[in-house]
KEGUSE-445216 format. One record per atom (N, C-alpha, C): x, y, z; residue in one letter. Coordinates in pm, 1 decimal. Layout:
<kepas>
<kepa><X>X</X><Y>Y</Y><Z>Z</Z><aa>A</aa></kepa>
...
</kepas>
This chain:
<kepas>
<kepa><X>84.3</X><Y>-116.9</Y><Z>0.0</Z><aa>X</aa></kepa>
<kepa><X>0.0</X><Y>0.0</Y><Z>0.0</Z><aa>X</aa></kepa>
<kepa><X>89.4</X><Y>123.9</Y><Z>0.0</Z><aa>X</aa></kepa>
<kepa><X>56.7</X><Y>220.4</Y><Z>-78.2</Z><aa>X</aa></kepa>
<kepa><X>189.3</X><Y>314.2</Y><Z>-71.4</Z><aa>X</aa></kepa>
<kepa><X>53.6</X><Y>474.8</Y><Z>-40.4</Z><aa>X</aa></kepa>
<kepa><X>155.7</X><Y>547.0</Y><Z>-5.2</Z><aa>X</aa></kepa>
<kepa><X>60.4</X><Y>667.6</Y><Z>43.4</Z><aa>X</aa></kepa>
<kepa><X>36.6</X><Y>750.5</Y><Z>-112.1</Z><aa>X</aa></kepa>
<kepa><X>-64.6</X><Y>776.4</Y><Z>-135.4</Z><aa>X</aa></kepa>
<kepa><X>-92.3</X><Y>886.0</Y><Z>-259.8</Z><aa>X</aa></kepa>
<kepa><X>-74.8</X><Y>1062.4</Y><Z>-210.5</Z><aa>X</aa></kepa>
<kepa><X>-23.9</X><Y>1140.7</Y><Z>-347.8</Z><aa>X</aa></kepa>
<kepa><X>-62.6</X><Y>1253.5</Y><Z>-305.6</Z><aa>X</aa></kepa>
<kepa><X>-151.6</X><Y>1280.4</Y><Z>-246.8</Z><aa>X</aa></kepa>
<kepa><X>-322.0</X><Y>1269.9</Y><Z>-270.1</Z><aa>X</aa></kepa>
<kepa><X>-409.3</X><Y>1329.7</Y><Z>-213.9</Z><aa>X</aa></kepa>
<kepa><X>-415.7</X><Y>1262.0</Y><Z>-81.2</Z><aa>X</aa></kepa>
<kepa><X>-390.6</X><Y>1168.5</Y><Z>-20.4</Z><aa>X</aa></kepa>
<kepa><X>-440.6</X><Y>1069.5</Y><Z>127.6</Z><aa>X</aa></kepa>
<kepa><X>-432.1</X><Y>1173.1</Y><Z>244.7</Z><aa>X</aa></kepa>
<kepa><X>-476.1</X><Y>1146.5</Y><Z>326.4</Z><aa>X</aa></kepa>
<kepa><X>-490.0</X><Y>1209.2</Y><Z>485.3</Z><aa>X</aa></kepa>
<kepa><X>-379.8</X><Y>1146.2</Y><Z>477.4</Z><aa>X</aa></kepa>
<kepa><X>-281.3</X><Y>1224.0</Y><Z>619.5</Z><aa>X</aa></kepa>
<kepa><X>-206.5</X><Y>1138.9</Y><Z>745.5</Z><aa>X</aa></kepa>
<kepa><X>-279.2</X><Y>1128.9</Y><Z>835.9</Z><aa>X</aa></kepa>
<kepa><X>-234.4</X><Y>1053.5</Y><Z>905.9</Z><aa>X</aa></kepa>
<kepa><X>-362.0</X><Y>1016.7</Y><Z>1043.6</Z><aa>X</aa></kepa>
<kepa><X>-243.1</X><Y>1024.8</Y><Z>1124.0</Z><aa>X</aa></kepa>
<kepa><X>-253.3</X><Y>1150.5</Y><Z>1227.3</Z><aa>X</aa></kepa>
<kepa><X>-131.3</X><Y>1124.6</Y><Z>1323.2</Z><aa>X</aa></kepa>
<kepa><X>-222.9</X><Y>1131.6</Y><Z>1432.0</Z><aa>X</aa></kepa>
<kepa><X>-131.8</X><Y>1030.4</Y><Z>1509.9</Z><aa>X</aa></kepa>
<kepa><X>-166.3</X><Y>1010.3</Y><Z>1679.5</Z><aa>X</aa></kepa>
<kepa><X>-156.3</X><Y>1131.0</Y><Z>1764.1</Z><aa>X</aa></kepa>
<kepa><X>-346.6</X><Y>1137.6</Y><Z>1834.6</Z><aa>X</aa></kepa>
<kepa><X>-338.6</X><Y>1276.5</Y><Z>1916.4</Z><aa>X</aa></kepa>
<kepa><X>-270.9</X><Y>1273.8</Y><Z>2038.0</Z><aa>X</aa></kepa>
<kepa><X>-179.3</X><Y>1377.4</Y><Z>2086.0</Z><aa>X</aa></kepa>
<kepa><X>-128.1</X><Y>1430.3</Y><Z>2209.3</Z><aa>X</aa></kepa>
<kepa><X>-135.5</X><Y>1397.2</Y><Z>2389.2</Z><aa>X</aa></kepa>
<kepa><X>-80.2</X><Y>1366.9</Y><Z>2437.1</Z><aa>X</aa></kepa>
<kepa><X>-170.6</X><Y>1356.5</Y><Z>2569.7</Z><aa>X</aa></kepa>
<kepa><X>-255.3</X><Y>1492.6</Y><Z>2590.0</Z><aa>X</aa></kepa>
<kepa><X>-203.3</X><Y>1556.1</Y><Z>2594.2</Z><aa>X</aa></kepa>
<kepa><X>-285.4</X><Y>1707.4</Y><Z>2592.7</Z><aa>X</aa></kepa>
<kepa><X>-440.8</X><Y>1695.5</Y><Z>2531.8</Z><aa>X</aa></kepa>
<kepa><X>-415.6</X><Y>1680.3</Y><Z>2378.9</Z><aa>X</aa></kepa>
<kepa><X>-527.3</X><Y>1628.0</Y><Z>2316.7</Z><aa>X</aa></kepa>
<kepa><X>-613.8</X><Y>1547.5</Y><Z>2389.0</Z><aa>X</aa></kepa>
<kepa><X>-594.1</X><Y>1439.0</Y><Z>2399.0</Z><aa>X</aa></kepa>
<kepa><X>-680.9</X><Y>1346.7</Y><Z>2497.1</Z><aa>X</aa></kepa>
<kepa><X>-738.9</X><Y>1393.9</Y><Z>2578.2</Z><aa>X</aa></kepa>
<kepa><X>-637.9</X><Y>1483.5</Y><Z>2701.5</Z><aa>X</aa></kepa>
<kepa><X>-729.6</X><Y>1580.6</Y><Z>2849.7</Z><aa>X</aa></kepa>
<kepa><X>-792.1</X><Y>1652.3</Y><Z>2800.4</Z><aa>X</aa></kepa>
<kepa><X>-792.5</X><Y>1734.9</Y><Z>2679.3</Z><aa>X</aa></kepa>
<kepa><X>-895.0</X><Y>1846.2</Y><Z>2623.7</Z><aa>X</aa></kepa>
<kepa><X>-1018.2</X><Y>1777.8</Y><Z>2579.3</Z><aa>X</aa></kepa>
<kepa><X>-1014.7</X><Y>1637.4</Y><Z>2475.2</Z><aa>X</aa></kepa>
<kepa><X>-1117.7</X><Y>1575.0</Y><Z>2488.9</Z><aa>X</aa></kepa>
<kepa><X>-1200.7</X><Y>1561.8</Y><Z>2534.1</Z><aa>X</aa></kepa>
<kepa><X>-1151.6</X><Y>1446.6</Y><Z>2621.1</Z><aa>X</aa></kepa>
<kepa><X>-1238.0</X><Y>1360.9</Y><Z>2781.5</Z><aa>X</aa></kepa>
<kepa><X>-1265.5</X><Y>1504.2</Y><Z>2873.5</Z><aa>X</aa></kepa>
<kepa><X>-1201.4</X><Y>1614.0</Y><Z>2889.1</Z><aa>X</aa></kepa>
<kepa><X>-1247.8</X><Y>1712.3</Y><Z>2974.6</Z><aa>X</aa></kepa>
<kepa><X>-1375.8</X><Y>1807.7</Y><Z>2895.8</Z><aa>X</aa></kepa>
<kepa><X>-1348.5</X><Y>1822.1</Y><Z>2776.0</Z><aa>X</aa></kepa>
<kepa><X>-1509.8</X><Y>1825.9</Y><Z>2708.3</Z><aa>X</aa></kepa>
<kepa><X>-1634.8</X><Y>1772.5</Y><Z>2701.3</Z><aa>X</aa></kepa>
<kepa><X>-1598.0</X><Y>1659.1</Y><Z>2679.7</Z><aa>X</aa></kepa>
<kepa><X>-1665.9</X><Y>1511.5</Y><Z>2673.8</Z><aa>X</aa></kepa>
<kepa><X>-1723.5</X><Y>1534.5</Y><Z>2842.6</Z><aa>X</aa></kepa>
<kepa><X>-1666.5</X><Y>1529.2</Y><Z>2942.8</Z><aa>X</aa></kepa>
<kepa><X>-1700.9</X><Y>1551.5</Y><Z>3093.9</Z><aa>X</aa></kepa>
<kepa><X>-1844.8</X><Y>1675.0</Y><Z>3079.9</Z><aa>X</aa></kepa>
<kepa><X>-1819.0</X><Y>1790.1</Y><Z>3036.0</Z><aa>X</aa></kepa>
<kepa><X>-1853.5</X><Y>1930.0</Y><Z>3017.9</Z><aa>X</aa></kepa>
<kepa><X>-2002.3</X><Y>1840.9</Y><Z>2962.5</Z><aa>X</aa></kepa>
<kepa><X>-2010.5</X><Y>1770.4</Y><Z>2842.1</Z><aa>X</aa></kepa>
<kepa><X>-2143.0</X><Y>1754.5</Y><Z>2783.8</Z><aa>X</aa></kepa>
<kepa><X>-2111.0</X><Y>1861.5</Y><Z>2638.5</Z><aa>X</aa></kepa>
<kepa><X>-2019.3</X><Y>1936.5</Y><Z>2617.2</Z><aa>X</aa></kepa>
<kepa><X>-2000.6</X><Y>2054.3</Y><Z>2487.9</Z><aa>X</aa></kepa>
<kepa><X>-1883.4</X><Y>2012.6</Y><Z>2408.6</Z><aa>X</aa></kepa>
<kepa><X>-1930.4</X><Y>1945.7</Y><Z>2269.5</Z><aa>X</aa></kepa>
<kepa><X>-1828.0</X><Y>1893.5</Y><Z>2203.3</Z><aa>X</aa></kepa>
<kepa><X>-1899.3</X><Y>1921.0</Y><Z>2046.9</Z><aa>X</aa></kepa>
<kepa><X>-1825.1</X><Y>2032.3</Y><Z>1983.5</Z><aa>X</aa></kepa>
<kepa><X>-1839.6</X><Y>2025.2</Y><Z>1833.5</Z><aa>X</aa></kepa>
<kepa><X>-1809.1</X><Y>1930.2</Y><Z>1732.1</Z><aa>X</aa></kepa>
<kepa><X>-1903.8</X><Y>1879.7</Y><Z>1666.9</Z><aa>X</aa></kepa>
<kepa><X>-1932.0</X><Y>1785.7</Y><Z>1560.2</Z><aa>X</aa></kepa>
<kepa><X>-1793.7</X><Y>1776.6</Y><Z>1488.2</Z><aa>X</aa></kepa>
<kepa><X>-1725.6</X><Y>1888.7</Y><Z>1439.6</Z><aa>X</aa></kepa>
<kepa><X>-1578.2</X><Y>1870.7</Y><Z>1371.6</Z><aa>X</aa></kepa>
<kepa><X>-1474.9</X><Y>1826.5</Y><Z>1469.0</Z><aa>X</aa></kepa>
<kepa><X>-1479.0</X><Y>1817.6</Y><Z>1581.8</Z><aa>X</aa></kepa>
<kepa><X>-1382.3</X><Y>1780.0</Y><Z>1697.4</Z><aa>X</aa></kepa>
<kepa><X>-1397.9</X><Y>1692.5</Y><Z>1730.9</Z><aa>X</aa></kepa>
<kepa><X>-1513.0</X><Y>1614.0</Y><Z>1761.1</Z><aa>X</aa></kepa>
<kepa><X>-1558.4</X><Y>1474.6</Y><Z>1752.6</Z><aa>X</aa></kepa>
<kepa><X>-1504.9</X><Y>1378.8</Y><Z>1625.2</Z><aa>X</aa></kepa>
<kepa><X>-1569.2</X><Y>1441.8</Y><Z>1499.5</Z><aa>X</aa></kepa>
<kepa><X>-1558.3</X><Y>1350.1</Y><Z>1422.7</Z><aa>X</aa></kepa>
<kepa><X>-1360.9</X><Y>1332.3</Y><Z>1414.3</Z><aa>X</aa></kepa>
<kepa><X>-1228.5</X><Y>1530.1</Y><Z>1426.1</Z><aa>X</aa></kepa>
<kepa><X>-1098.5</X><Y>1437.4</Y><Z>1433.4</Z><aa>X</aa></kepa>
<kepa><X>-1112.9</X><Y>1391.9</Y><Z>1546.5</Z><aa>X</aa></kepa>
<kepa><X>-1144.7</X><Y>1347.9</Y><Z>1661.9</Z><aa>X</aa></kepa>
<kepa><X>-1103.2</X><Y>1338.6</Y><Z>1813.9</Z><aa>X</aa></kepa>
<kepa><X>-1154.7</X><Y>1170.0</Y><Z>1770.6</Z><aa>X</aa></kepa>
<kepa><X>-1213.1</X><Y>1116.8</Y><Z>1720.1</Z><aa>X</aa></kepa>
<kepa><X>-1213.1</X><Y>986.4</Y><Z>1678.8</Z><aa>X</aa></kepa>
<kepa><X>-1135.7</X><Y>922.9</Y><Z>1561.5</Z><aa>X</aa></kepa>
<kepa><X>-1109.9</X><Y>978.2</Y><Z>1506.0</Z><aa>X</aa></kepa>
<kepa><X>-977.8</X><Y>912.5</Y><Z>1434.6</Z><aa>X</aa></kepa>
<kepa><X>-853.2</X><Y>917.3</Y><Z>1486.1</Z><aa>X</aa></kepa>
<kepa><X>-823.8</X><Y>1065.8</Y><Z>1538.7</Z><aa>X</aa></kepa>
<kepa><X>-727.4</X><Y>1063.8</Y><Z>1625.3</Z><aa>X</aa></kepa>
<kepa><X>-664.4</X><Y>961.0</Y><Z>1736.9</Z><aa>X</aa></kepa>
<kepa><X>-782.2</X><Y>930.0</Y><Z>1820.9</Z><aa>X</aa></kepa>
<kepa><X>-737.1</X><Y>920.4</Y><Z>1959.6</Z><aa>X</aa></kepa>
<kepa><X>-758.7</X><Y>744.3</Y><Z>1937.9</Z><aa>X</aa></kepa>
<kepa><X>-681.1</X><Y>702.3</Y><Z>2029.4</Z><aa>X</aa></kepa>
<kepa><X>-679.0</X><Y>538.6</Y><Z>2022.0</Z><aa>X</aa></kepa>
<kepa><X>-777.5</X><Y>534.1</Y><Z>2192.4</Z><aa>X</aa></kepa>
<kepa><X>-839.0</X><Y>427.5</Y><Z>2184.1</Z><aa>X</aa></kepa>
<kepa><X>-947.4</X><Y>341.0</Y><Z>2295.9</Z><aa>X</aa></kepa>
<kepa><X>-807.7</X><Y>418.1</Y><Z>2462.3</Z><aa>X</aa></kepa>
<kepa><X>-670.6</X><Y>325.7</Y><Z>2441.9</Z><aa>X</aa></kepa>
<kepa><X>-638.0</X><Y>372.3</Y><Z>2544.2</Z><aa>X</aa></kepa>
<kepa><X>-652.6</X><Y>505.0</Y><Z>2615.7</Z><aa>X</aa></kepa>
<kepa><X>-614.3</X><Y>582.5</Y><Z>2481.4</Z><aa>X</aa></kepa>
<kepa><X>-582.7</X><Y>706.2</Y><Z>2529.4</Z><aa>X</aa></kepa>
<kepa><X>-689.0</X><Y>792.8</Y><Z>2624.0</Z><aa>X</aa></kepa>
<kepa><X>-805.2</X><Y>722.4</Y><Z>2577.5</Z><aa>X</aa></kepa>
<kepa><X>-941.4</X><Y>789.7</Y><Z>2598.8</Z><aa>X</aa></kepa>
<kepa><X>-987.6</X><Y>713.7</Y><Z>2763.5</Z><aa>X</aa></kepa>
<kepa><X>-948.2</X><Y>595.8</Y><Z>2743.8</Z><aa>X</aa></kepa>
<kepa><X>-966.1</X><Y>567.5</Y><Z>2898.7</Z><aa>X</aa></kepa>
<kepa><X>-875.5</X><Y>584.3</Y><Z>3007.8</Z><aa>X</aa></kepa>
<kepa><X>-745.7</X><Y>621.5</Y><Z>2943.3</Z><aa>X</aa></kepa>
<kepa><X>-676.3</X><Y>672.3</Y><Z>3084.8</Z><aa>X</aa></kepa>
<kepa><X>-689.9</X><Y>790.6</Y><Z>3072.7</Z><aa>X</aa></kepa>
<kepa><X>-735.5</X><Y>899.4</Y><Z>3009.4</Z><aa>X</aa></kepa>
<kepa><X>-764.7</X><Y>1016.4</Y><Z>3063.9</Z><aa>X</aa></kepa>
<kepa><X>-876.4</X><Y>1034.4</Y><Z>3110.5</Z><aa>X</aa></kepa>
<kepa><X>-950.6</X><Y>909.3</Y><Z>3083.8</Z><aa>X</aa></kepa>
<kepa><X>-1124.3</X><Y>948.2</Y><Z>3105.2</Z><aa>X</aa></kepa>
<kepa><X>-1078.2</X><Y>913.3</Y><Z>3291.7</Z><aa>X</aa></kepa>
<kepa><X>-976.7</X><Y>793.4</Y><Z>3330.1</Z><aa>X</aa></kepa>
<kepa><X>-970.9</X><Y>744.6</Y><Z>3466.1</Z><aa>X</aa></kepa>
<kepa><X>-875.6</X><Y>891.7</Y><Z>3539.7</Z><aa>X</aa></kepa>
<kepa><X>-791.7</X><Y>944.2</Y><Z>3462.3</Z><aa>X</aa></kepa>
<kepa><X>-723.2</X><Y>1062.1</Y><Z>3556.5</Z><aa>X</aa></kepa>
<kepa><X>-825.8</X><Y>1161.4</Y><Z>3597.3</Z><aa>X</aa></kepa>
<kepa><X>-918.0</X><Y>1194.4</Y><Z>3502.1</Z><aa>X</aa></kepa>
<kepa><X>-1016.5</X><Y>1260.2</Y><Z>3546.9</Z><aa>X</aa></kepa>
<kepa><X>-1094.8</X><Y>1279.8</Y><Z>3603.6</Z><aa>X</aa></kepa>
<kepa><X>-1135.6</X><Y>1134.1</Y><Z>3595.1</Z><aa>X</aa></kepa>
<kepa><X>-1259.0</X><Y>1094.8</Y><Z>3713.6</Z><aa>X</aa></kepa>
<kepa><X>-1163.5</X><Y>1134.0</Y><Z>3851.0</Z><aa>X</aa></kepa>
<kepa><X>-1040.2</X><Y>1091.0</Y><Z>3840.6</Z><aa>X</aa></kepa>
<kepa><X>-1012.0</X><Y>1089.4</Y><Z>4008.9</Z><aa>X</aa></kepa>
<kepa><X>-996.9</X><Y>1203.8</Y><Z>3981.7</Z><aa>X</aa></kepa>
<kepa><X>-943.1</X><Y>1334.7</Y><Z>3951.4</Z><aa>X</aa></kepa>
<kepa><X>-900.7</X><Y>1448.5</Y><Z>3986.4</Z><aa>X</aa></kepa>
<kepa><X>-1041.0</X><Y>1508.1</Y><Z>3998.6</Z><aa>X</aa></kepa>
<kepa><X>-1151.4</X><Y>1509.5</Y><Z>3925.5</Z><aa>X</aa></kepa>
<kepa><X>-1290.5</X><Y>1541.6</Y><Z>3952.9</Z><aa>X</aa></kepa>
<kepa><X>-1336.0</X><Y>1499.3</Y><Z>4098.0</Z><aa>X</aa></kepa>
<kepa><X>-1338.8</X><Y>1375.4</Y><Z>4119.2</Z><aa>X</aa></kepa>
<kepa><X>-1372.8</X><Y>1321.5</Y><Z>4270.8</Z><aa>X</aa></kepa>
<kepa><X>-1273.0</X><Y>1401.5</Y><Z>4357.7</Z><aa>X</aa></kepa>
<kepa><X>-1130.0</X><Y>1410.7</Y><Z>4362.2</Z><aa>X</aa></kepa>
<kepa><X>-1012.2</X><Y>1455.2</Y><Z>4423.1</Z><aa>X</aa></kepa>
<kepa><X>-1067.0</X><Y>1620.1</Y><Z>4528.3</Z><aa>X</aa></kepa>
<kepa><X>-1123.3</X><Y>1660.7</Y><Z>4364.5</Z><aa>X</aa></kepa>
<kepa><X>-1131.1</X><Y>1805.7</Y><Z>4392.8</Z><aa>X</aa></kepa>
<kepa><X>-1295.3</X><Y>1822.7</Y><Z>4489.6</Z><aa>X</aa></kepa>
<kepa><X>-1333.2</X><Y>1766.4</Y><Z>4454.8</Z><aa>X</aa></kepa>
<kepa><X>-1498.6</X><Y>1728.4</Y><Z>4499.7</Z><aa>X</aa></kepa>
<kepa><X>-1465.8</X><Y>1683.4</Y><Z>4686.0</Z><aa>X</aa></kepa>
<kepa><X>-1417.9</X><Y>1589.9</Y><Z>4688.0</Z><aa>X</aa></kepa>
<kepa><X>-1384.4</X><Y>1596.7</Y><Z>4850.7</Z><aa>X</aa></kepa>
<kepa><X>-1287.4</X><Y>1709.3</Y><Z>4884.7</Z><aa>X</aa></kepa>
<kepa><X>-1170.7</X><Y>1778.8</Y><Z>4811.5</Z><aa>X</aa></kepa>
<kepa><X>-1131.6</X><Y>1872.0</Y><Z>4907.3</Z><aa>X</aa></kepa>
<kepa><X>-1166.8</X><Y>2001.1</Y><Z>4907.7</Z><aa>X</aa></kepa>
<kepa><X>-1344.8</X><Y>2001.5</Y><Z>4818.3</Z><aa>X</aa></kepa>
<kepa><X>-1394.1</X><Y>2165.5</Y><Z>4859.8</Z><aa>X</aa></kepa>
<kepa><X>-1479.9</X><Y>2111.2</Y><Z>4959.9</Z><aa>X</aa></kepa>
<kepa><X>-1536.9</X><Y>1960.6</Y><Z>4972.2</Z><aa>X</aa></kepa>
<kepa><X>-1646.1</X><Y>1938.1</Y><Z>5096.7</Z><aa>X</aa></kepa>
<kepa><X>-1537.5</X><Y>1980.4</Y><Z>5261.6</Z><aa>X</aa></kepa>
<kepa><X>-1409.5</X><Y>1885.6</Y><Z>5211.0</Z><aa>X</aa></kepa>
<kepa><X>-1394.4</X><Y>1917.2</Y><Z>5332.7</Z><aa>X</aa></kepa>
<kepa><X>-1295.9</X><Y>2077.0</Y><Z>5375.1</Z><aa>X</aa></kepa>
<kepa><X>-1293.0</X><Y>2150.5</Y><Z>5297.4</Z><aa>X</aa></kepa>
<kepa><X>-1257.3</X><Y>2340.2</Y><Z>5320.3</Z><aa>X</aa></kepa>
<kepa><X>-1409.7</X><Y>2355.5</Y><Z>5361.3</Z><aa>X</aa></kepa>
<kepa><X>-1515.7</X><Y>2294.3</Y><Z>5315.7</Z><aa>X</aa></kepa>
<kepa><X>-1641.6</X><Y>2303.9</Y><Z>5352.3</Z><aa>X</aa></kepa>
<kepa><X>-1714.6</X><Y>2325.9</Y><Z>5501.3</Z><aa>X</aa></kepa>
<kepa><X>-1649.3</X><Y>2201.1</Y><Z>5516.0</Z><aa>X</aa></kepa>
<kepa><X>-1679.4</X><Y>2163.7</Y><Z>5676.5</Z><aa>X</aa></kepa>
<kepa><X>-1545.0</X><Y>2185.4</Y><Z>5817.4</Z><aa>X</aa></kepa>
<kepa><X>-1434.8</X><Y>2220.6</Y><Z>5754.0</Z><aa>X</aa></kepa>
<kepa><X>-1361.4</X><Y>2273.0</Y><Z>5833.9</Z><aa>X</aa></kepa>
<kepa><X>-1391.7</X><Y>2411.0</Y><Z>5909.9</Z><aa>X</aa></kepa>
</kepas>
């Protein structure tokens, strides 16, 4: 298979990329053109270990405003 002038490259998105993702994706606000590269882009892993850093830093932050809360 050889690459043609006209072909896409498909390069692998960023860790960065990924947290901007999944932190959208979190939000519920994700444009149709960012979706459709953010799925070619991003590989299954990438999307679940940022989806898991997030969750904990979301929970993380969630217990330490309860407890500035109750202090």
């Amino acid at each position: 298979m050889s690459v043609q002038p006209g072909d896409a490259v498909i390069r692998k998105a960023t860790a960065f990329e990924a947290a901007k993702a999944v932190l959208w994706s979190f939000l519920g606000v994700r444009k149709r053109a960012d979706y459709d590269r953010d799925s070619v882009s991003l590989s299954p892993v990438q999307v679940i270990v940022a989806g898991l850093i997030g969750g904990v830093l979301f929970v993380a932050s969630l217990l330490l405003v309860v407890k500035l809360i109750l202090a």
